[in-house]
C-alpha positions as CSV (number, residue, x, y, z in Angstrom):
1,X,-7.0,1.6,13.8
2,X,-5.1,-0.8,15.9
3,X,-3.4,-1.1,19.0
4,X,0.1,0.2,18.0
5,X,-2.3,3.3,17.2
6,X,-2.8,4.4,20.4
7,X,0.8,3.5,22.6
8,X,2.0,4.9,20.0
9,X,1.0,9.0,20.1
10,X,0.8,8.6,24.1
11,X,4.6,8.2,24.2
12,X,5.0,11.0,22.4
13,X,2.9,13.3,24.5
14,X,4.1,12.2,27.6
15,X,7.1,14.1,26.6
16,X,5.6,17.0,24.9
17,X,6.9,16.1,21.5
18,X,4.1,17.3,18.8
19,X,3.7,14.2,16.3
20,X,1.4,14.9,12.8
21,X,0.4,12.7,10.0
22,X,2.3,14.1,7.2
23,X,2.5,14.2,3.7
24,X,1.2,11.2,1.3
25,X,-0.9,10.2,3.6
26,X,-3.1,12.9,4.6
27,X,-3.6,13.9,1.0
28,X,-4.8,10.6,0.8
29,X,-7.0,10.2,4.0
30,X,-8.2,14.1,2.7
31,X,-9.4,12.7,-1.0
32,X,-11.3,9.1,1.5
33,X,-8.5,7.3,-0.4
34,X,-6.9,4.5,2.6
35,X,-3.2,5.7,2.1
36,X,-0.8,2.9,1.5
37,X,1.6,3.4,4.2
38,X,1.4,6.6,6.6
39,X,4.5,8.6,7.5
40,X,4.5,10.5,11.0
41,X,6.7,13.8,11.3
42,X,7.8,15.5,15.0
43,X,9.3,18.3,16.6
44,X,11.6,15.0,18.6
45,X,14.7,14.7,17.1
46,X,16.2,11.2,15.7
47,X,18.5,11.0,19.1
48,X,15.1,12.0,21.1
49,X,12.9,9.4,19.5
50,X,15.5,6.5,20.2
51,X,15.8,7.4,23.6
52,X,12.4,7.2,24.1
53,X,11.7,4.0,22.1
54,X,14.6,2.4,23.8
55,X,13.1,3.1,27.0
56,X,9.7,2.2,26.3
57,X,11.4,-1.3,24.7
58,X,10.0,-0.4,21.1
59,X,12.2,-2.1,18.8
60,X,14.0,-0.2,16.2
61,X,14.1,-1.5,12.3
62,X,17.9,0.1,11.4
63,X,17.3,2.0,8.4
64,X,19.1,4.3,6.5
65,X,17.1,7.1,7.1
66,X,18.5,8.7,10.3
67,X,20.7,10.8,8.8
68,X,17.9,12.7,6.9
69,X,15.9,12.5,10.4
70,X,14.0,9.5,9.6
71,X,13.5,6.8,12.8
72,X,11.1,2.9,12.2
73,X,9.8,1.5,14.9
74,X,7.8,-1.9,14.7
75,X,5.1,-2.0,17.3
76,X,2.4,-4.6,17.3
77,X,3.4,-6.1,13.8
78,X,3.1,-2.4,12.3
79,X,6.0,0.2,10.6
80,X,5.8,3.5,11.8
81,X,8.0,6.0,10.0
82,X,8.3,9.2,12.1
83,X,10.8,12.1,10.5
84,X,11.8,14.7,12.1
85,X,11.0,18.2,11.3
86,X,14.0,19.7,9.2
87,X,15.1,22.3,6.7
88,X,17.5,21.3,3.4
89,X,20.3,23.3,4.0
90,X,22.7,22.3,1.1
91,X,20.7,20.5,-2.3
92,X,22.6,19.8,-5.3
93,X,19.5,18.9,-7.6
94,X,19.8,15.5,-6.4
95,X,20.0,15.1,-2.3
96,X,19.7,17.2,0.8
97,X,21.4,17.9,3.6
98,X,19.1,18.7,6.1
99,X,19.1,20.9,9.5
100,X,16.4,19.7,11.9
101,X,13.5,22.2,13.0
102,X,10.6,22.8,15.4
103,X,8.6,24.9,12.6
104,X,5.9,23.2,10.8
105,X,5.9,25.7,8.0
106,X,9.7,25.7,7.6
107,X,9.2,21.5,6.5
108,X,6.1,22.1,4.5
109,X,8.0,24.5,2.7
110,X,10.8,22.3,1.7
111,X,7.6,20.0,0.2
112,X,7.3,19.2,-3.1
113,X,3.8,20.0,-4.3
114,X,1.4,22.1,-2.1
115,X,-1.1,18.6,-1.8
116,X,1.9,17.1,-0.3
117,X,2.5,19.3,2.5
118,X,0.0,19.1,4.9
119,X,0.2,17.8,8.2
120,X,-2.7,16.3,10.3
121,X,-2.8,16.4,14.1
122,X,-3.9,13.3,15.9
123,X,-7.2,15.2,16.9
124,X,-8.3,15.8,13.6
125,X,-6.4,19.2,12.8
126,X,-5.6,20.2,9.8
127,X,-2.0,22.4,9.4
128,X,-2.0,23.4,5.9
129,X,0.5,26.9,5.0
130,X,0.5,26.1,1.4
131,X,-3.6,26.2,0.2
132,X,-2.7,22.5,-0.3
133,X,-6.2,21.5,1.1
134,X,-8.2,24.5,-1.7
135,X,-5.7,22.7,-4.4
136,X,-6.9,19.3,-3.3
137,X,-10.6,19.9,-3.8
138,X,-9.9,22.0,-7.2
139,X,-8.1,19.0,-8.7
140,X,-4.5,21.5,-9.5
141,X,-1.1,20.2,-8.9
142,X,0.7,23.2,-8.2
143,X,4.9,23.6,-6.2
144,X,5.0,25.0,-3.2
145,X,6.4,28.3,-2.8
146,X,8.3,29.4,-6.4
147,X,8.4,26.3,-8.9
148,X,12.0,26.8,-10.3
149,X,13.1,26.5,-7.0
150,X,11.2,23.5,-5.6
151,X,12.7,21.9,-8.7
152,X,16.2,22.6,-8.4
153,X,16.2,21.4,-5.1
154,X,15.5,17.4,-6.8
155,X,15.1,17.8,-10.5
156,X,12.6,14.1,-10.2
157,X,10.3,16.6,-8.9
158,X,9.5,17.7,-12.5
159,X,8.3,13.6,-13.2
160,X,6.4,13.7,-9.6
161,X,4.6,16.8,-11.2
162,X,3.3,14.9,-13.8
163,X,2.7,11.7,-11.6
164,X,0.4,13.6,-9.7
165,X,-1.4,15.8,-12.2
166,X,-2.0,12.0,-13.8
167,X,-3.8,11.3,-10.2
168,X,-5.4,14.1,-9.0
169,X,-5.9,16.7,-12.1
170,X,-9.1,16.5,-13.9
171,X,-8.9,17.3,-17.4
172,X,-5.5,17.4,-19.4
173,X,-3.9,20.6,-20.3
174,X,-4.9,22.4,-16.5
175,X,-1.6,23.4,-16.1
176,X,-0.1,27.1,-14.7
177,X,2.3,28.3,-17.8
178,X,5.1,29.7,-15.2
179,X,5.0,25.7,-13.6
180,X,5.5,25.0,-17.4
181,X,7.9,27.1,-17.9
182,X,9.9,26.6,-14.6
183,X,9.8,22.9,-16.4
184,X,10.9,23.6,-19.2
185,X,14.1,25.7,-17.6
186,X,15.3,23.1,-15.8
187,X,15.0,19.8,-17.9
188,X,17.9,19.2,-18.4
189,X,18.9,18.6,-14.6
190,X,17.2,15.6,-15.1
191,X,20.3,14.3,-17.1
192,X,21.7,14.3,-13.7
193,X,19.5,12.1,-11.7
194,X,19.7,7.9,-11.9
195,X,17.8,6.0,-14.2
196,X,16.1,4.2,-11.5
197,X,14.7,6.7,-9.5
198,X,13.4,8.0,-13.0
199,X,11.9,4.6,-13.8
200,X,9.7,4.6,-10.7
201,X,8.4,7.4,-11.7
202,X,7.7,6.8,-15.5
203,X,6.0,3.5,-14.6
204,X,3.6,5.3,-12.4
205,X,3.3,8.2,-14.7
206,X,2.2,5.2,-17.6
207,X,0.0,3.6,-15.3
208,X,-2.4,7.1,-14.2
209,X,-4.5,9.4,-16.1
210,X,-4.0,11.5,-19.1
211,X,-0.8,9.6,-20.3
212,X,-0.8,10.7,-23.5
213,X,-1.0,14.3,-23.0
214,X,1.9,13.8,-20.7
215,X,3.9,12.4,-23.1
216,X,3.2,15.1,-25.5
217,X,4.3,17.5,-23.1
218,X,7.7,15.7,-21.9
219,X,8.2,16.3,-25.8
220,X,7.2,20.3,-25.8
221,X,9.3,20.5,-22.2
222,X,12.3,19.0,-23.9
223,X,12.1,16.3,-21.4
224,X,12.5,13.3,-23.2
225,X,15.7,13.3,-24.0
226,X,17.0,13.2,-20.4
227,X,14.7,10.5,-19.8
228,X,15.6,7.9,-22.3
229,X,12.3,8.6,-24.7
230,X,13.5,8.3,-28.5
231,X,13.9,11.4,-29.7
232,X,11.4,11.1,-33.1
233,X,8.6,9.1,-30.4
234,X,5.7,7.8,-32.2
235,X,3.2,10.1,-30.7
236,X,0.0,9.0,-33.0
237,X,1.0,5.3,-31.6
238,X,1.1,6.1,-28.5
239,X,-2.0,8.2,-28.6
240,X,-3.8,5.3,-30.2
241,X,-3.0,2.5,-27.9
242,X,-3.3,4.8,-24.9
243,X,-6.7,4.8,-25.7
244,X,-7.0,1.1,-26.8
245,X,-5.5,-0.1,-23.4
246,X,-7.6,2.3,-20.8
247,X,-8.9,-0.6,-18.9
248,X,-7.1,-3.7,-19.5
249,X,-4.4,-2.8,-16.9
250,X,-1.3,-3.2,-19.2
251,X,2.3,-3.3,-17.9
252,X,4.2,0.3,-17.5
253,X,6.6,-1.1,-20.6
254,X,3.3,-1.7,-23.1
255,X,2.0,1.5,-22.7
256,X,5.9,2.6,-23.2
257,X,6.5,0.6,-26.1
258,X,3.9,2.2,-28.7
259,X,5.9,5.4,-28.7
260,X,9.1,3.4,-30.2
261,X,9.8,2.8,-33.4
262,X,12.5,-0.2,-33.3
263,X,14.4,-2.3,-31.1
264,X,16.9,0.0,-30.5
265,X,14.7,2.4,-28.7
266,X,14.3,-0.4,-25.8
267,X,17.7,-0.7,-26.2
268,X,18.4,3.0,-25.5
269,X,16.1,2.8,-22.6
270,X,17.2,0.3,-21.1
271,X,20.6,2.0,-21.4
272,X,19.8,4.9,-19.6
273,X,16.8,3.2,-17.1
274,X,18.0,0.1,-15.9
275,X,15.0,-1.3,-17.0
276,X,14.4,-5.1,-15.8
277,X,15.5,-7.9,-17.8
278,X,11.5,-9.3,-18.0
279,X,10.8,-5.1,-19.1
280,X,13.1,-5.1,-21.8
281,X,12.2,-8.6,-23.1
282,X,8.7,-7.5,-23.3
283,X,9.8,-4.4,-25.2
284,X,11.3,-6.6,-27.6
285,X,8.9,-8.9,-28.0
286,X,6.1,-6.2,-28.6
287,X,8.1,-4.2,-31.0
288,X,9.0,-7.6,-33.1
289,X,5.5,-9.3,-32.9
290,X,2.5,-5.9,-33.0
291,X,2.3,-6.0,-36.6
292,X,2.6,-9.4,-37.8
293,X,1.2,-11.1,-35.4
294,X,-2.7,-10.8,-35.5
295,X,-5.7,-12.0,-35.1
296,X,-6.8,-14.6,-37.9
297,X,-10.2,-13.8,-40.1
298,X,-12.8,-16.4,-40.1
299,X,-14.2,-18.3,-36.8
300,X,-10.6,-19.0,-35.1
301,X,-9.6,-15.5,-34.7
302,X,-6.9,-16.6,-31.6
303,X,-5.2,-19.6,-33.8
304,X,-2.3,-17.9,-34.6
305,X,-2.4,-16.4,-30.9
306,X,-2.0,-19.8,-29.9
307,X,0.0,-21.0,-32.5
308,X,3.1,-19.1,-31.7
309,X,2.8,-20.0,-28.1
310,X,2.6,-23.3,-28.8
311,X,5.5,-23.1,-31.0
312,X,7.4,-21.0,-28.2
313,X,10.2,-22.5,-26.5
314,X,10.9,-19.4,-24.3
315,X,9.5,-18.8,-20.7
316,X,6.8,-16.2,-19.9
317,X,5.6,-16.4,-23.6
318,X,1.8,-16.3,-22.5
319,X,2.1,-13.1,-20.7
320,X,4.0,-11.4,-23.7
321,X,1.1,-12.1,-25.7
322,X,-1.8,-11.1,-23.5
323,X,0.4,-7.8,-23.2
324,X,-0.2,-7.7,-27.2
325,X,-3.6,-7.7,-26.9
326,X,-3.8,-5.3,-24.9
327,X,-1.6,-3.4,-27.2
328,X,-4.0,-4.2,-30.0
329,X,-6.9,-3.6,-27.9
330,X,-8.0,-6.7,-28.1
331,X,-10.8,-7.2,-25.2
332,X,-12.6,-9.9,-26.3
333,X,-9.9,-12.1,-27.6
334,X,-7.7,-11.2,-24.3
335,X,-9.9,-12.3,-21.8
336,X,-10.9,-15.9,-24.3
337,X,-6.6,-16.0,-23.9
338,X,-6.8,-16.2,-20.5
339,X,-9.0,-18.5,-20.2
340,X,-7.5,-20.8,-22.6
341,X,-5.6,-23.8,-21.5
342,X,-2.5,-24.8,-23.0
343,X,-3.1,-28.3,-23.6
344,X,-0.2,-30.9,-23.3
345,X,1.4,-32.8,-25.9
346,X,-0.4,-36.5,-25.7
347,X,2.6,-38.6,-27.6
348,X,5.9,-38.5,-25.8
349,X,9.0,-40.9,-27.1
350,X,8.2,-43.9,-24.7
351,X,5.2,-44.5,-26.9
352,X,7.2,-44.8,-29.9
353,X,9.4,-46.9,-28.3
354,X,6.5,-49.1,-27.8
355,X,5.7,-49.0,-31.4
356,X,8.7,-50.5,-32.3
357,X,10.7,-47.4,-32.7
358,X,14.3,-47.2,-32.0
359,X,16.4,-44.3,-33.5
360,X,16.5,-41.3,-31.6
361,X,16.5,-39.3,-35.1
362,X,14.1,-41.3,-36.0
363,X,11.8,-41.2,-33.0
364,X,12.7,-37.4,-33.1
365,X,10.9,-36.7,-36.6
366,X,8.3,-38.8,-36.0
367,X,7.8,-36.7,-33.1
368,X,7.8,-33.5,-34.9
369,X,5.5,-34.6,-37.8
370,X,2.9,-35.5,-35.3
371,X,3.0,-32.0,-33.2
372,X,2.2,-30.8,-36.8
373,X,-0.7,-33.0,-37.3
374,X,-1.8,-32.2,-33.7
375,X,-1.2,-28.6,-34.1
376,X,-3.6,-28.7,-37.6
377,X,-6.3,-30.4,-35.9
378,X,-6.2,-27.6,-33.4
379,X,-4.7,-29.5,-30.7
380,X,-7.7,-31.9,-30.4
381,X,-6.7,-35.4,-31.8
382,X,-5.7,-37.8,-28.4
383,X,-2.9,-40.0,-28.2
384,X,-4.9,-43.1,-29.8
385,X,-5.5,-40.9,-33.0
386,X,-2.5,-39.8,-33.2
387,X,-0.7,-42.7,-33.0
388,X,-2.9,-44.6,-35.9
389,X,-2.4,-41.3,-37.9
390,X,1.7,-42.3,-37.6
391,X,0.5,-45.7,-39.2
392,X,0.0,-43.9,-41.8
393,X,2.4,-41.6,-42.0
C-alpha cells in the first residue's frame, strides 16, 4: 500500500469516525483477487468528511455523488471514494433517496447481493450480517435479505445477478428457485431502466462464465424482451459459438451477435441499448459476412480473409474480421491474421506518368487491372514486375 494509505485512516480516527473497506472490493481482496478500485464507507457524514479534508488541505474531486453520500478525495496521486453510511428511504425501481446512518447492518442491508455487503475494518476485521463471507467460499450468488425486494429497489439488479453468478458461481444451473422466481416477477421493471446502464451490464455478463446458460435463462425469465434480445434468439448459435470463442477474448457484441438472426436484430438493439456506433457496425458486419465468408480449401485457407480486406475501403476492416474468426472459431487462422501484414500497393499513378501515361481514366484502369494482377499473384509481384506485366497488358 502506499503513502495516501496511511494519512488517510489516521484522519479519520483522530475524530472517531469508523472508516471500512466496503463492498466490491473486499469480496475481491476475500476471493486474493487485487480489486480494481476500492470504495471506503463511514459513520462521517458528507458535510463531516469535507470539513475535515478542507482542514487537513486534502483536495476534493467535485463529483456528483454527494447527494447519495458519496465524497473523492485525491491524496498522493490516488482516488479515494468514501460513502457514507445510509438507508434508501424512497426507491422507485430505478434510484434512491437515501437517509444517512451510523448502523453498519442497516447499509449492508440495502446491498445488493449478500458477497457485496461486507465491510472490512482497517485492522483486518471482517463485518459480515449477511453470511456473505460462507456464500463467497460456496461459490452461490444469493440477495440480501428477501430477493423480490432487493430487486424492486433497482430492477438492474436482476442483470448484476447474473453478472456475478457468471464470476463467482461454479457450475451453471446453481441457482435458488424463489431468486428465480423473484426474477421472473419482476422482469418487466426492467422495461423501465436506460439502455445504458443495461448495456454495461450485458457486456460484462457476455464476457464471464456460463454465458450461454444465461442467456437461456433471460429467455425462461422472460427477460429478453426488456432488454433488446430478439424475441425468436438463435439459442443453438449462440450455444455453439459460445463454445467456439471461450478463449479468444471476443468483443461483448460477437458473442451477442450469434443469437440474431438478421440485421434488424442489431438494429433493434441498438434501438433500445444505445449501443456504440463501432458495436453496431460490427453487428452488421458479422451478421452480413459469417456465412459467406470463409475459409478457402486447399493450402491458402486465409486468401479470401485477405482478399476482402484488401478489397475494403472502410476503416477498422481488420478487426471486423479477426472478430469473424473468432466467431467461426477459427484459432489457428486468427492468430496467422494477426500476424499478417497488409502489404502496400507498389504502383501508384506517378509511375504511369513516367511511362508515358496521361489520362486520368486512363491511368485509372490501368491502375485497377494491375491491383488485379497483384492481387492474383497473392500480393507478391514488385513494382518492376508489375510494370513490365502493363507492357503487356
Amino acid at each position: 500500500f502506499t503513502a495516501a494509505w496511511f494519512s488517510f485512516p489516521e484522519m479519520f480516527e483522530k475524530k472517531n469516525y469508523e472508516l471500512r473497506i466496503a463492498g466490491g472490493a473486499v469480496r475481491d481482496l476475500l476471493s486474493g483477487v487485487t480489486p480494481q478500485d476500492i470504495d471506503f464507507a463511514t459513520t462521517a457524514t458528507p458535510e463531516e468528511m469535507k470539513e475535515m479534508f478542507t482542514a487537513a488541505g486534502v483536495r476534493l474531486i467535485n463529483n456528483k455523488g454527494e447527494k447519495h453520500g458519496t465524497i473523492t478525495a485525491r491524496l498522493h496521486e490516488q482516488n479515494f471514494e468514501i460513502t457514507t453510511l445510509r438507508i434508501d428511504v424512497v426507491t422507485d425501481g430505478r434510484h434512491a433517496e437515501v437517509e444517512f446512518t451510523t448502523d453498519w447492518h442497516k447499509d449492508a442491508e440495502r446491498r445488493d447481493l449478500t458477497v457485496n455487503s461486507m465491510f472490512l475494518g482497517l485492522d483486518g476485521t471482517l463485518y459480515d450480517f449477511f453470511n456473505g463471507y460462507e456464500d463467497l467460499k460456496n461459490k452461490k450468488i444469493r440477495f440480501v435479505g428477501k430477493a423480490a425486494e432487493r430487486i424492486q429497489e433497482d430492477y438492474l439488479r436482476i442483470l448484476r445477478y447474473f453478472r456475478f453468478y457468471g464470476r463467482i458461481a461454479e457450475t451453471p444451473g446453481d441457482h435458488e428457485p424463489n431468486t428465480l422466481q423473484a426474477i421472473k416477477e419482476n422482469a418487466k421493471g426492467l422495461a423501465g431502466i436506460s439502455g445504458e446502464r443495461i448495456w454495461v451490464e450485458l457486456k460484462k455478463i457476455l464476457l464471464g462464465n456460463h454465458v450461454s446458460h444465461m442467456v437461456q435463462l433471460m429467455y425462461e425469465l422472460d427477460i429478453a424482451q426488456y432488454i433488446g434480445l430478439p424475441l425468436d434468439g438463435n439459442l443453438e448459435e449462440f450455444a455453439r459459438v459460445t463454445k467456439n470463442i471461450q478463449n479468444l477474448s471476443p468483443k461483448p457484441m460477437t458473442v451477442l451477435t450469434s443469437l440474431f438472426k438478421g440485421k434488424d436484430d442489431v438494429t433493434n438493439l441498438d434501438l433500445r441499448l444505445k449501443i456504440s456506433k463501432e458495436e453496431k457496425n460490427l453487428g452488421l458486419f458479422l451478421v452480413k459476412h459469417r456465412q459467406e465468408l470463409t475459409k478457402a480449401s486447399g493450402p491458402k485457407p486465409l486468401r479470401p480473409y485477405q482478399d476482402f480486406l484488401m478489397d475494403s475501403r472502410e476503416a477498422n476492416t481488420n478487426s471486423k474480421i479477426f472478430e469473424l474468426l473468432k466467431y467461426q472459431g477459427e484459432e489457428q487462422l486468427l492468430k496467422e491474421m494477426q500476424e499478417w501484414t497488409v502489404p502496400s500497393f507498389p504502383v501508384s499513378g506517378h509511375d504511369l506518368r513516367k511511362m508515358g501515361m496521361s489520362s486520368g481514366k486512363e491511368i485509372g484502369t490501368a491502375l485497377q487491372q494491375l491491383r488485379d494482377e497483384w492481387k492474383k499473384s497473392g500480393y507478391h509481384m514488385d513494382k518492376e514486375e508489375l510494370l513490365s506485366c502493363l507492357k503487356k497488358l
